[in-house]
N, C-alpha and C positions, 0 to 999 in steps of 0.2 A: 324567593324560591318559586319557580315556574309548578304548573299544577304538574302529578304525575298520576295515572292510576296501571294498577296490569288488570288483564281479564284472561284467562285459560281454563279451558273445558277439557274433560277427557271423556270418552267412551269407552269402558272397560271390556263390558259383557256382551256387548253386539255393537258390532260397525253403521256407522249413516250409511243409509243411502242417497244417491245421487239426487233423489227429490229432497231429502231432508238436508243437503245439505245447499243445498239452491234457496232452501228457507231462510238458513242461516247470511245467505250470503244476501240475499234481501235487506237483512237489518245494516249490515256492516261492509262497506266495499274494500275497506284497507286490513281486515284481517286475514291470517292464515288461517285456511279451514282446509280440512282435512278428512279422511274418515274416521279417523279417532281422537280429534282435537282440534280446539280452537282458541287461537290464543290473538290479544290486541294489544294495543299499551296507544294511550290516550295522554297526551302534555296539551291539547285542548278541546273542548267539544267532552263530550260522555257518551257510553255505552247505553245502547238505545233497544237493546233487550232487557227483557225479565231475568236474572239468575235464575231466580225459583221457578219460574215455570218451563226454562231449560232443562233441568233438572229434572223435574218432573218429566218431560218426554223425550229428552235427548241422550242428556250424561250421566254419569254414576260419580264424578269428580267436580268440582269448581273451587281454584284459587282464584281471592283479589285483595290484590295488595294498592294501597295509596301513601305518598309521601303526606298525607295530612294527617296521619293516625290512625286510619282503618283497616283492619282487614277481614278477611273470612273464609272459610273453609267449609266449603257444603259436600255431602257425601250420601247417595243414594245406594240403597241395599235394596236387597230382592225382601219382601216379607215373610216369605219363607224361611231367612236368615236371621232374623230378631226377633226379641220380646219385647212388643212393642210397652208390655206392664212394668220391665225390669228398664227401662229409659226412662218411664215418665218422673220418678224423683229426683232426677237430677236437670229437669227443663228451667230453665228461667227465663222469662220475655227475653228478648233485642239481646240475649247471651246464648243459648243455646234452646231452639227450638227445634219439634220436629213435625213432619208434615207427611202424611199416606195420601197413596194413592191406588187405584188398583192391585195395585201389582208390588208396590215396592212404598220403601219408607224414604224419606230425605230428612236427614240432618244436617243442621246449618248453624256454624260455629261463629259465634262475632266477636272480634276483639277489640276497642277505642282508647284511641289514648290523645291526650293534649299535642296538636304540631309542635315540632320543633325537640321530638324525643332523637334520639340516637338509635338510626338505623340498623340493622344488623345483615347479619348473612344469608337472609330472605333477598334484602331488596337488594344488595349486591348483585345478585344471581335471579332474579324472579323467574327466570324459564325452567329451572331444575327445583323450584322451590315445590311444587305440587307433587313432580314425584321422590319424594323425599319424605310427603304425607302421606302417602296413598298407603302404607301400609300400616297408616290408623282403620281404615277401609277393610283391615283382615282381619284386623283384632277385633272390634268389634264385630264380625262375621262370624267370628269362634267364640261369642260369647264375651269376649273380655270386656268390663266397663270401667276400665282406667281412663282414657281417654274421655269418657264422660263426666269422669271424677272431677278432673284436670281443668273440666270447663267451668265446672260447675265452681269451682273453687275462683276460676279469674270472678264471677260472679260477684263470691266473698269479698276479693281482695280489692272492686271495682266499686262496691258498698249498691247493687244495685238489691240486695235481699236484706232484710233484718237481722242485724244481729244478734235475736234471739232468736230467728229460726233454726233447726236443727241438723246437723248432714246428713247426706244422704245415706243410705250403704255404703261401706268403704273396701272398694275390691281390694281383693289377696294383689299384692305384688307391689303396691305403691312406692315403695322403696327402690324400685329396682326401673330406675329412668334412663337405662342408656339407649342409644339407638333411637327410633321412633316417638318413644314418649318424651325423651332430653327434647325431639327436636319439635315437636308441640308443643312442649311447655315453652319454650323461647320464643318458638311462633306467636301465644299468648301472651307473649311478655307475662309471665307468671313470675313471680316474684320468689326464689329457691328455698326463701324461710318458711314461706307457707307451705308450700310442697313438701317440706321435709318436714315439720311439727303435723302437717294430714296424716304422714306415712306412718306415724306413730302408732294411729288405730287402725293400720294394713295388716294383715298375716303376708305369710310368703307365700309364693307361687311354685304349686308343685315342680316336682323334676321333672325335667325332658323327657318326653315316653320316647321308649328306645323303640327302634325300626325291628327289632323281633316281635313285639307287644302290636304293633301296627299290622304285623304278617299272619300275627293267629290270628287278629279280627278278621282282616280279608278271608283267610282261607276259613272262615264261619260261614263266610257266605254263601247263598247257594250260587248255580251256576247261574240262575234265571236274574239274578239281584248284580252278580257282576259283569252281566251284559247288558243289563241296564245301566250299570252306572260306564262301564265303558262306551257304551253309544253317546250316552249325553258328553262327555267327555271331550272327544274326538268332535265332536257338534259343533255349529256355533253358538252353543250356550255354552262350549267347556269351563268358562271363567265359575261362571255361576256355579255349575255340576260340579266342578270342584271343591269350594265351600263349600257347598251342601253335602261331599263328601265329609269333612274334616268336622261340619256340626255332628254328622251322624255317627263320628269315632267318636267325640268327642261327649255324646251324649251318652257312650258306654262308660266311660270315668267317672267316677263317683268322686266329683271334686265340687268343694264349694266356690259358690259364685261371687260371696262380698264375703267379709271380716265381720266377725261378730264385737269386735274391740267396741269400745264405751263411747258412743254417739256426742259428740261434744256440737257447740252451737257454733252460728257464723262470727261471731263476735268475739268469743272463748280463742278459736282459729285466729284470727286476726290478732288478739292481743299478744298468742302465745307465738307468733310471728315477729311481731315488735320488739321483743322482749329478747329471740333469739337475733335479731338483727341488732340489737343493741349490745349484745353479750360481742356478738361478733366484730363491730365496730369499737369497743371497746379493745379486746383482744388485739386486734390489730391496728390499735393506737397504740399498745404498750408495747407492743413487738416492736412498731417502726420506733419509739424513744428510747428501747432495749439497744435496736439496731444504730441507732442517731449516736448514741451513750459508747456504743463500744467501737465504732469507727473514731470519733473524736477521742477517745486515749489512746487508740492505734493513730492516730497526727499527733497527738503529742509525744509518745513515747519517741515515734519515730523525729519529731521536733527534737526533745532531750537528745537523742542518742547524735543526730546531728554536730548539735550546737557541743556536747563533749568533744565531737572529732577538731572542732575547730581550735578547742585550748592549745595556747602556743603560739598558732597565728598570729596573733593580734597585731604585733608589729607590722607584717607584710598584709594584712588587709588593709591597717588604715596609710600604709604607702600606696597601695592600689586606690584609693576612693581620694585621696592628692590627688594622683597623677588623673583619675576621670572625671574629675572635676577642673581640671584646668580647663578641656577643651567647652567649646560650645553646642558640641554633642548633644540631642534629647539623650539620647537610648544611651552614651555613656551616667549621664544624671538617672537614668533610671536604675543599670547596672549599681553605681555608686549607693544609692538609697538602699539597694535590698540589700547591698552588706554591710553600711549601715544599721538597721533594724537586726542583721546577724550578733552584731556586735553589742548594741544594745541587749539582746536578748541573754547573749555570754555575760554581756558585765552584769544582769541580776544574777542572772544563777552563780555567779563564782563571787559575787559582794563588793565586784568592782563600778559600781554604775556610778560613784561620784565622777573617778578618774574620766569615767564616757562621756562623761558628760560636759564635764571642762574639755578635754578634745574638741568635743562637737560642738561648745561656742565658739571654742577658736576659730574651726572650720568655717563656723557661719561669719565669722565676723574677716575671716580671710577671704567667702567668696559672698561678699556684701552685695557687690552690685549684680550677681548674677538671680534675678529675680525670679528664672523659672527652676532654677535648683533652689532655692530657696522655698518656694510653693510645694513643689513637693516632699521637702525636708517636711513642711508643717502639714500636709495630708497626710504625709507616714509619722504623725505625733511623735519627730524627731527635734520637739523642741527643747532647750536647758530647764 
């Protein structure tokens, strides 16, 4: 297998400019650069920038994907927009670390696996695979630490922490993986038994605030607060001013930020992973020998029901397998065996398998010299 890596940037919150992007083009002559993106794919040679310190002063976004088992997912926030206190328990080295700077945080998500795993619908697709993530990028903006959770758990399942170390907080909603979080946890290769025995110590995730509840907030504001936040808006910072609106609704709900459920350790997590995935391998061994069990009486019923229609026959089958055996025919010798084995199968069920039997010496000893009917007389155990 030829090497493969991808590499794509995005600029979310403010566009390059023309000098900064004459930088980029410095390092790499064969990528497409852009004002809000830049993306390469390397089969030889490597990427001859820094991720992290692109990050740091270019993007708010970084996919990279490699067919030898690596990937990652780096995601830059305004500082304004996090707690940098409520992240630090779920950090692990070379799994999820994060890094400030002036101005903003970067998080950078690792995930490794052995070459020669079973690619999925990342690498199929790598140009649409980023934004696809990006709207891990709002969830955490609004607070939510699911996707932190999620990291920190490949951690667990990766054995890179103790297994008597303890989990983190465990955000409200864990349970609730469609969309966004389904498609990080696969990005992780997260394993779904772990994921689901975590969610056990999740609370739910409150309800949707309806667009009334949004309308008396706004109209609290004074006038002086909502042309502030419509300037910035309309700005080129709108991306930003946006989140910072939706932290600042969201700091009026009186909602909790983790699960108070019973803190279990990384090891506890793991076992009770194995345990479910053996339950479930189990389950669906006996289902497929359930399924295996009742297709095979549905062939034989429908075998019995057959081999009834044929009583009476008998006479005019064993003149048919005369007459296709006289010629030198393969395919008539073939025809003739399978009504053969018919007829064998009637003479048990009805108590005539002596009389079948003396026939079918006859038979054998009438087509004596024909060696390739004979060969498969004795493959279809149509011996006396």
């Amino acid at each position: 297998m030829s090497e493969y890596q991808y590499y794509e940037f995005q600029a979310l919150d403010r566009a390059l400019d023309r000098e900064e992007q004459a930088e980029l083009r410095a390092v790499s002559s064969r990528a497409a650069i852009g004002p809000r993106r830049f993306t390469n794919e390397y089969h030889w040679g490597d990427f001859k920038g820094n991720p992290v310190e692109w990050m740091k002063r270019y993007f708010d976004a970084h996919l990279y994907l490699s067919n030898f088992g690596s990937r990652a997912l780096h995601l830059r926030l305004p500082l304004a927009l996090v707690d940098r206190e409520a992240i630090r328990p779920y950090e692990v080295k070379y799994v999820l670390e994060a890094r400030t700077t002036r101005t903003h945080l970067v998080l950078s998500f690792h995930s490794d696996e052995e070459p020669g795993r079973d690619y999925d619908e990342f690498d199929g697709n790598p140009s649409g695979a980023l934004g696809r993530l990006l709207p891990v990028r709002d969830l955490l903006a609004r607070g939510d630490l699911r996707p932190l959770y999620l990291v920190w758990l490949l951690a667990v399942q990766n054995r890179e922490i103790d297994d008597d170390t303890p989990e983190p907080p465990v955000p409200p909603g864990l349970g609730q993986r469609d969309g966004v979080l389904g498609d990080l946890a696969n990005f992780l290769w997260l394993d779904p038994e772990l994921v689901e025995v975590a969610a056990c110590g999740s609370g739910t995730m409150g309800e949707r605030v309806s667009d009334e509840r949004i309308q008396t907030w706004l109209a609290g504001l004074s006038e002086k607060e909502k042309d502030h936040w419509l300037l910035r808006l309309v700005s080129e910072e709108g991306q930003v001013a946006a989140l910072e609106l939706r932290k600042a609704f969201a700091a009026t709900m009186k909602t909790d930020a983790v699960s108070s459920g019973s803190s279990q350790k990384a090891g506890e997590l793991l076992s009770a992973a194995e345990e479910l995935a053996t339950q479930r391998r189990e389950a669906a061994a006996r289902k497929a020998a359930t399924e295996k069990a009742a297709r095979e009486k549905k062939k034989q019923e429908e075998r019995l029901a057959f081999l009834r229609s044929l009583q009476g026959t008998e006479p005019k089958l064993w003149k048919s397998v005369i007459e296709l055996t006289e010629t030198s025919i393969q395919s008539n010798y073939d025809t003739a065996v399978k009504r053969l084995v018919d007829l064998r199968d009637l003479a048990l069920l009805t108590g005539e398998s002596i009389a079948f039997f003396e026939k079918l010496e006859g038979l054998r000893e009438l087509r004596r010299r024909k060696s390739s009917l004979l060969a498969r007389l004795d493959k279809a155990g149509l011996k006396p």
